[in-house]
C-alpha positions in Angstrom: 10.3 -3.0 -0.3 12.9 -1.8 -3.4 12.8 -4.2 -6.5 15.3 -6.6 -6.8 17.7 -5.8 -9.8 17.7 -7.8 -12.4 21.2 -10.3 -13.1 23.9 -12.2 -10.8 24.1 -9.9 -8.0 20.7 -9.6 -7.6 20.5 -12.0 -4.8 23.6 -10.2 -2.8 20.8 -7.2 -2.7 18.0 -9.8 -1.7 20.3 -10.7 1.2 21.1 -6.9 2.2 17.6 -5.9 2.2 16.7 -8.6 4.4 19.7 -8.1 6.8 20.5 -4.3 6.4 18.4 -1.8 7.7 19.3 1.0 5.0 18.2 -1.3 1.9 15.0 -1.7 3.1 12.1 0.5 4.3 10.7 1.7 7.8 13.8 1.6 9.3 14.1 -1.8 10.1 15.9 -5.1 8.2 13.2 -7.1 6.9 14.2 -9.9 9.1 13.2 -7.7 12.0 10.3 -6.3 10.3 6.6 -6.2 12.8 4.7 -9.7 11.6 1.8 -7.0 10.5 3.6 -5.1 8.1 4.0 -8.1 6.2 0.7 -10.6 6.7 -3.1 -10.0 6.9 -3.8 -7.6 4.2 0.1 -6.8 3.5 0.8 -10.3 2.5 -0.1 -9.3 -1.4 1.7 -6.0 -0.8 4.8 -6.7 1.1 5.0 -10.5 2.0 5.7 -11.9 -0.9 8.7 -9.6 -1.6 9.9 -10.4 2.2 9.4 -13.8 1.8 11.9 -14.1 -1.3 14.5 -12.2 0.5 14.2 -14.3 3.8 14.4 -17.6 1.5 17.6 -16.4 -0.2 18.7 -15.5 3.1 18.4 -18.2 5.3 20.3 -20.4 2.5 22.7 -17.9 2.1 23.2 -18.3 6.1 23.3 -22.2 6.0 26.1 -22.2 3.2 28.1 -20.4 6.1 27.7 -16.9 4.2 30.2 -18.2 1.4 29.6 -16.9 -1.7 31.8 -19.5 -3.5 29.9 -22.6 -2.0 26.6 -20.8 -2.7 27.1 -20.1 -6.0 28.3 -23.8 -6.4 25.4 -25.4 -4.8 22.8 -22.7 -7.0 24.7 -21.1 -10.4 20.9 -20.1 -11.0 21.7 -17.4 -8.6 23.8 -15.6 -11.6 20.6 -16.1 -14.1 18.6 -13.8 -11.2 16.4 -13.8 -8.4 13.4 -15.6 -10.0 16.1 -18.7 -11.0 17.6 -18.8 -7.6 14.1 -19.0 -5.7 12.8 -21.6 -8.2 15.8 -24.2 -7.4 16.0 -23.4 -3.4 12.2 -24.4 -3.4 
């Protein structure tokens, strides 16, 4: 799975790497990703990563994919990746 960049749009690439089959790796979006590629031994390697993206995601998704409202409800998103995932949890 690609690093995240660093800044406010990172999360915009955590959401196109879980939904977008060219920003990720084995030819799948990570949300469609086989459950072994990313538990069992793969869960240091890959789930972690995954499980980031899927977080941002799915709140993305529940804000009605509006980038206004979900930057309202978590400005940490423009501080980064690590920011954002700290106040959705």
């Amino acid at each position: 799975i690609p690093d995240l960049p660093h800044g406010p749009e990172a999360w915009c690439t955590a959401v196109k790497q879980w939904e977008d089959p060219a920003a990720s790796i084995g030819g799948k979006a990570l949300k469609d990703w086989h459950e072994e590629w990313y538990t069992g031994p793969m869960r240091t390697v890959t789930g972690v990563k995954r499980n980031i993206r899927k977080v941002i995601a799915v709140k993305f998704y529940r804000l009605q994919r509006d980038e206004e409202v979900f930057l309202e409800a978590y400005p940490e998103a423009t501080r980064g990746v690590k920011p954002l995932f700290d106040a959705i949890q």
